[in-house]
C-alpha positions as CSV (number, residue, x, y, z in Angstrom):
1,X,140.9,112.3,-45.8
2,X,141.2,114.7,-48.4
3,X,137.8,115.0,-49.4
4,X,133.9,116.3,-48.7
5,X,131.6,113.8,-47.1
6,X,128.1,114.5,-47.3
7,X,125.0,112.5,-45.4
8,X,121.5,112.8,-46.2
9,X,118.8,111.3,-44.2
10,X,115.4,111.0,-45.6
11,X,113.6,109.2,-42.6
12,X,111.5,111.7,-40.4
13,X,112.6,112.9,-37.1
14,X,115.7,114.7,-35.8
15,X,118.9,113.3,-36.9
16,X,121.1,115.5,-35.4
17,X,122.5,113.0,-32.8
18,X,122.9,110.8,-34.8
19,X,124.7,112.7,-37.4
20,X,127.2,113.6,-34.8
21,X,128.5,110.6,-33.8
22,X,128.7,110.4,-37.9
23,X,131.4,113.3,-37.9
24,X,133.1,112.6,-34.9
25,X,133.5,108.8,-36.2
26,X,135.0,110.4,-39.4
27,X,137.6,112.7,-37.8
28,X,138.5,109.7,-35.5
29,X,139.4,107.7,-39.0
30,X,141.4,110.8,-40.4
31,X,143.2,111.0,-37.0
32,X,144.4,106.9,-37.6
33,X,144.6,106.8,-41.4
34,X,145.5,110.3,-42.8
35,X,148.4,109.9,-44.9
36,X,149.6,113.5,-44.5
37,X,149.2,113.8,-40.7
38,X,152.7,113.2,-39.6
39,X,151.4,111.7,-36.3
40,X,148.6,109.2,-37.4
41,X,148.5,106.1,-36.7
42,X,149.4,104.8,-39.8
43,X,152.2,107.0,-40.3
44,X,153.5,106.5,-37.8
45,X,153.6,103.0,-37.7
46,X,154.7,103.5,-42.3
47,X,157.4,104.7,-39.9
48,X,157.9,101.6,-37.9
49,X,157.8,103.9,-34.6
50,X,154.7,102.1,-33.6
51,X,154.1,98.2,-34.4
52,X,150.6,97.2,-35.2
53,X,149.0,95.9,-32.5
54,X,149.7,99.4,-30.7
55,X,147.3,100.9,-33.2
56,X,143.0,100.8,-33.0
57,X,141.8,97.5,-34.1
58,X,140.5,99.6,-37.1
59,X,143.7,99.9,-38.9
60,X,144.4,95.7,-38.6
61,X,140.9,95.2,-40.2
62,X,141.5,97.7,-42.9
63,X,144.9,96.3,-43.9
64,X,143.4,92.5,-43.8
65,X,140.8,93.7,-46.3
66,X,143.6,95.5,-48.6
67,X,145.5,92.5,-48.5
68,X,141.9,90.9,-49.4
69,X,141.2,92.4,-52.3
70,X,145.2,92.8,-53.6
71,X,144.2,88.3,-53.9
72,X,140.7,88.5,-55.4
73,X,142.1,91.2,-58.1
74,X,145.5,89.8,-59.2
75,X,147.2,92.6,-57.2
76,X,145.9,95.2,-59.3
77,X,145.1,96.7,-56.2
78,X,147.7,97.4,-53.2
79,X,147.7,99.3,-50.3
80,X,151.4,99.4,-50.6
81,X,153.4,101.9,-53.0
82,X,156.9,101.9,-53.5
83,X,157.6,99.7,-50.3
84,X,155.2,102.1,-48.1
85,X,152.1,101.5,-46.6
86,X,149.2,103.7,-48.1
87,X,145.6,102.0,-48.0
88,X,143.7,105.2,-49.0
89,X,142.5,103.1,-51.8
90,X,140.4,101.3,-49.1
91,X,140.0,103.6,-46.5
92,X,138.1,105.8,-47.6
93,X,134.8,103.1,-48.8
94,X,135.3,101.6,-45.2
95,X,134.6,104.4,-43.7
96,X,131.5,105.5,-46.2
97,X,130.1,101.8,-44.9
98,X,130.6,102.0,-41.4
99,X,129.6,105.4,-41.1
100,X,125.9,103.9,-43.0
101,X,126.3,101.3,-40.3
102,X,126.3,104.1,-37.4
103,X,123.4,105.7,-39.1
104,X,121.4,101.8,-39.5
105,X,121.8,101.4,-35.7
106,X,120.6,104.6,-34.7
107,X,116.9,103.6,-37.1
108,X,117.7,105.4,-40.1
109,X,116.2,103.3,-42.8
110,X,116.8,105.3,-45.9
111,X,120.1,107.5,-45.8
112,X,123.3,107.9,-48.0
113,X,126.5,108.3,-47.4
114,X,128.4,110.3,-49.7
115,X,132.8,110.1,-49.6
116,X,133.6,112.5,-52.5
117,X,131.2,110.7,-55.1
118,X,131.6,107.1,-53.9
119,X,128.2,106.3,-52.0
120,X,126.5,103.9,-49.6
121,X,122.7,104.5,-50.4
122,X,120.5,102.5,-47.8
123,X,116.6,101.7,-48.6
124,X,115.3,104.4,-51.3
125,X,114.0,107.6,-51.3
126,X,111.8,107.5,-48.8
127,X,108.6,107.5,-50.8
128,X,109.0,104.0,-52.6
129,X,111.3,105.7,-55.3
130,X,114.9,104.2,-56.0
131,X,118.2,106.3,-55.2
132,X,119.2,107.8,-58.8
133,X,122.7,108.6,-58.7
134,X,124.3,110.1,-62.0
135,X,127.6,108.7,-63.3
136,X,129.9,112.0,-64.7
137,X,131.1,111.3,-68.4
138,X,134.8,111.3,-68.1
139,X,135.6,112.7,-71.5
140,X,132.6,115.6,-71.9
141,X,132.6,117.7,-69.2
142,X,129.2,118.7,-67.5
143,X,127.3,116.1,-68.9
144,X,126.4,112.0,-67.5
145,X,127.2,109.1,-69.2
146,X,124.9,107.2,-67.5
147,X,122.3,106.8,-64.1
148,X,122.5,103.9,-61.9
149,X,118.5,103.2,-60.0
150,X,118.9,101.2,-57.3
151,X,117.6,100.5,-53.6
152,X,120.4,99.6,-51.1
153,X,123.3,100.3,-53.1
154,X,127.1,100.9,-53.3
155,X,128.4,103.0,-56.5
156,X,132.3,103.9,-56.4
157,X,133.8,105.3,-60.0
158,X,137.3,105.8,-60.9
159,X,138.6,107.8,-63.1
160,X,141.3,111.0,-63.9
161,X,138.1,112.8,-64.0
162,X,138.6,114.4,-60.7
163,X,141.8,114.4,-59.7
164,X,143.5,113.9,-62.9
165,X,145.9,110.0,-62.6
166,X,146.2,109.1,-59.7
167,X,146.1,105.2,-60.3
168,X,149.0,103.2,-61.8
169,X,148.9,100.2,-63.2
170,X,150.8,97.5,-60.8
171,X,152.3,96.0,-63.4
172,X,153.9,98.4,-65.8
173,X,154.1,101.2,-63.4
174,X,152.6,103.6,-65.7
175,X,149.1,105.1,-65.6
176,X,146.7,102.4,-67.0
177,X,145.5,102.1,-70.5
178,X,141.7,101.2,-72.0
179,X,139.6,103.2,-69.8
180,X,138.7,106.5,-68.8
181,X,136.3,105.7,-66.2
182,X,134.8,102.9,-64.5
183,X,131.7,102.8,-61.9
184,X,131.5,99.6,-59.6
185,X,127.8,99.0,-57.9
186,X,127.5,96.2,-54.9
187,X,126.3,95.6,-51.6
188,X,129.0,97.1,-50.0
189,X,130.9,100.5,-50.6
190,X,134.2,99.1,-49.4
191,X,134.5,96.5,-51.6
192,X,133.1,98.7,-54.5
193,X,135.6,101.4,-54.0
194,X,138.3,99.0,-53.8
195,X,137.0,96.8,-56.6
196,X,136.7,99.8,-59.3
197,X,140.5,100.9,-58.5
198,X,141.0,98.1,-59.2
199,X,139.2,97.6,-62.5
200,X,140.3,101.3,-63.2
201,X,144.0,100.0,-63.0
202,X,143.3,96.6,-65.3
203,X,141.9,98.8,-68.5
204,X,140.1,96.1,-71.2
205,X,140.8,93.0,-68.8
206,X,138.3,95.1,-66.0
207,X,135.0,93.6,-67.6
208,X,135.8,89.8,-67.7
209,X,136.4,90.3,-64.1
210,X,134.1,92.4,-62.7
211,X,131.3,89.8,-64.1
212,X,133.1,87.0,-61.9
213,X,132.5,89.1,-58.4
214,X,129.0,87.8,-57.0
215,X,127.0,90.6,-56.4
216,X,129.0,93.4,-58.3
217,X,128.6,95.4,-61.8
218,X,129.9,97.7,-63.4
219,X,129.6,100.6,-66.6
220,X,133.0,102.0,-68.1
221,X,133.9,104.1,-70.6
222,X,136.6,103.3,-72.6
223,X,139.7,106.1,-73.9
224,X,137.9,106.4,-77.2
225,X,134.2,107.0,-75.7
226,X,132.5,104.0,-76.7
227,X,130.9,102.4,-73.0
228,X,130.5,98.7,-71.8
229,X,129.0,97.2,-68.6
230,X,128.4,93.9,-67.2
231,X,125.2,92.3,-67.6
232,X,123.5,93.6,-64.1
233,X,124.0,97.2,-64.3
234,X,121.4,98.8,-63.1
235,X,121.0,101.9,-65.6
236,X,117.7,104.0,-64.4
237,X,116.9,103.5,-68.2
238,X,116.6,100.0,-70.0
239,X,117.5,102.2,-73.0
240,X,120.8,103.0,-71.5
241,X,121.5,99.5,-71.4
242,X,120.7,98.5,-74.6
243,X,122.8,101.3,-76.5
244,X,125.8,100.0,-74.3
């Protein structure tokens, strides 16, 4: 999928079954859903040389969740562009989850899953510590803007940090406005992906409706530097939260 997945397992024992199936699950989704692979699944049926029920269930399920969150967010998120079919935007988080889930079934208690940034942290560390995950300030490079602390949690951000714009704004068709980054936390790392595109893509309107999603917060930074977050964050530092 265009990125670096990392896993990290803190239970004791030996993992390394487990942490097979992991990859093999993970080249099995970038067979079905890579965008540049000319014979994926879902180019192929972008294509309309397969219809959909010819593909894995996987890509139906996917597409029902895009179509999912395109209603709970105004359609500020798509997984169409331009009349084609694209749910990287989704994708990736659903596989972050269900590659947690393959790691939950086999005992692991306290792992993360890591999707180039965007995590599914399960339990804590292992020794009755939360997961600490640093949030990368999007206008000062090598430094954090924040930490989220947190057992059994989802953080997605985005941002042009990374990979400079790649988010437009559904309705104007230009890159959005109001923010330079925005980190979503949850339950689930699907959802949370999705959800801070989303946000990413809505600019000043993003924190009104973030605080409506049951079981979701979120901390941005706005174009000029100056943060806000919704009322659950959970910064590692109650300091952190009352500067914002």
């Amino acid at each position: 999928m265009g990125t670096v997945f990392s896993v990290h397992v803190h239970d004791p024992g030996d993992w390394s079954a487990a942490l097979s199936r992991v990859v093999a699950f993970l080249h099995r989704v970038d067979r079905i859903f890579s965008t540049y692979q000319p014979r994926s699944q879902l180019s192929r049926l972008a294509r309309r040389e397969i219809r959909l029920h010819e593909c894995a269930p996987a890509v139906a399920e996917v597409l029902a969740l895009g179509t999912e969150v395109t209603r709970r967010s105004g359609g500020y998120f798509s997984a169409r562009y331009d009349g084609g079919l694209d749910p990287t935007g989704l994708v990736k988080g659903w596989a972050i989850e269900r590659a947690s889930a393959l790691l939950t079934a086999a005992g692991a208690r306290s792992h993360g899953v890591n999707g180039g940034g965007d995590m599914q942290l399960v339990g804590g560390l292992g020794d009755g510590r939360p997961w600490r995950v640093g949030i990368a300030h999007p206008l000062r490079p090598r430094q954090m803007a924040t930490v989220v602390s947190a057992y059994d949690v989802a953080v997605a951000t985005s941002g042009s940090t990374e990979r400079g714009c790649h988010v437009l704004n559904p309705r104007t068709g230009r890159p959005p406005q109001g923010l330079a980054s925005v980190t979503v936390t949850g339950p689930s790392i699907t959802f949370a992906d999705a959800y801070a595109t989303a946000a990413y893509a809505m600019g000043p309107a993003a924190q009104e409706w973030v605080s409506g999603l049951a079981g979701f917060e979120a901390f941005a930074v706005t174009d000029d530097g100056s943060c806000w977050s919704t009322a659950g964050f959970p910064f590692a530092d109650a300091a952190l939260s009352a500067a914002v």
